[in-house]
C-alpha positions, 0 to 999 in steps of 0.5 A: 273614299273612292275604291276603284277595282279591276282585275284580269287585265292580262296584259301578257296578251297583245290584244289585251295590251293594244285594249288597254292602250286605247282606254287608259284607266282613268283615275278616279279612286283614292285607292286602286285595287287589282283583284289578281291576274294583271301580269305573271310577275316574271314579266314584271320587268318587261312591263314596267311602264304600266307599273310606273302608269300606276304609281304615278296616277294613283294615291295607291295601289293594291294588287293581290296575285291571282293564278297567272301572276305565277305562271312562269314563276315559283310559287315557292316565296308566296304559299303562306303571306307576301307583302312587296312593294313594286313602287313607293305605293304600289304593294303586291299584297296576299294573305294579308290585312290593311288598313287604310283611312277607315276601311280594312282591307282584307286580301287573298289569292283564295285559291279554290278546293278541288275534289280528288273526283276532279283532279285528273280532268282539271290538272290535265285541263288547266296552264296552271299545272304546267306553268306554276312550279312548287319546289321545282316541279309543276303544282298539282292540285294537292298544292291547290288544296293546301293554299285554299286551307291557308287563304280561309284560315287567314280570312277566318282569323281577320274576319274574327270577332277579336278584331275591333271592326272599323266602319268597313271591311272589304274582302278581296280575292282573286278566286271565287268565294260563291257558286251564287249568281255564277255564270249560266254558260259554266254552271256544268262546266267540269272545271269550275272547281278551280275558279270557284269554291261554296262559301256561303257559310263562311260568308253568313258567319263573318259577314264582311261589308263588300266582296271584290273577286274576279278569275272567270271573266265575266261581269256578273251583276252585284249580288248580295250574301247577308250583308255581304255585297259582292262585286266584279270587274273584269276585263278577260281576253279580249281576242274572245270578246270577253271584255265587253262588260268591263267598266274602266271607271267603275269605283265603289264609294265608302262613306 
């Protein structure tokens, strides 16, 4: 089975959408994940075309909501696990676990932990704590802290040993589950606490077969925790050039 994977596409961006526009996604999974930040879905009307691009090219698509899906929006229906179907086959999927053919697919937003030493400079610094409401007021980074605690105990419970494992597990989050392999240029950046979390523990312990994440916008090179292999496709903003490294046509093969 061929599983395509992308995230990041910000098509709420002009430039992103003119990008994606002269390089359609090309069909080549049996299955297309979208690994968060595709379109916030208050939008999701106004971008109909590309849902319907998806659902008639592809067998099936599953998209878990990153930060930006919820700008614009309440997170309010989506802090424990979401399930909705766009199209007949295109799912928008958080805390929740698939299985498809032989592959179990295990999907989270992931958010990250922030620090209360960090909390002032990135609820100052981040959209996210102007444009997602909780309960009609902006999320803060208490919120943040609570959705990562919901992420990981999903993740631990569908990772357990009490879940019959099939041929292979493919974990998929929008957020980033290592600060291995980051990227040199935001190693001392203040706010990697909202991209990012330490899990290499839990990624020792549970030791799913692949990793698919995205958020910072760059292509870093697949990397391995254990048996754990991890990888990235991300587009970013196009108008900072960031999509240089991105692979329209990138899949991983399951055999």
């Amino acid at each position: 089975m061929k599983v395509q994977f992308l995230s990041d596409l910000h098509i709420e961006f002009p430039e992103n959408r003119q990008w994606l526009s002269k390089h359609a996604i090309p069909v080549l999974g049996d299955v297309l994940v979208l690994a968060g930040d595709i379109m916030p879905l208050a939008q999701l009307d106004h971008h109909a075309d590309f849902i319907t691009y998806l659902s008639d090219h592809f067998s099936q698509v599953f998209w878990i909501p990153g930060n930006h899906e919820y700008y614009y929006h309440a997170i309010d229906d989506y802090v424990y696990t979401s399930e909705i179907d766009l199209r007949k086959n295109v799912k928008l999927v958080h805390n929740k676990a698939v299985q498809y053919n032989d592959v179990r697919f295990v999907f989270s937003t992931l958010w990250s932990k922030v620090p209360s030493s960090l909390a002032s400079i990135i609820q100052e610094r981040l959209s996210d704590f102007f444009l997602i409401k909780y309960q009609n007021k902006p999320i803060d980074t208490d919120l943040y802290n609570v959705l990562h605690d919901i992420s990981v105990q999903f993740l631990t419970r569908e990772l357990s040993d009490e879940f019959s494992q099939p041929s292979q597990t493919i974990v998929v989050t929008h957020h980033v589950p290592t600060l291995y392999k980051y990227p040199s240029k935001y190693l001392h950046s203040k706010i990697n606490a909202a991209f990012a979390v330490e899990m290499k523990d839990f990624i020792h312990a549970t030791q799913p077969d692949f990793w698919i994440f995205g958020h910072h916008h760059s292509n870093v090179k697949p990397f391995q925790i254990g048996k754990t292999r991890f990888l990235t496709n991300q587009l970013g903003y196009v108008r900072y050039r960031e999509h240089t490294g991105f692979q329209p046509n990138l899949f991983l093969e399951i055999a």
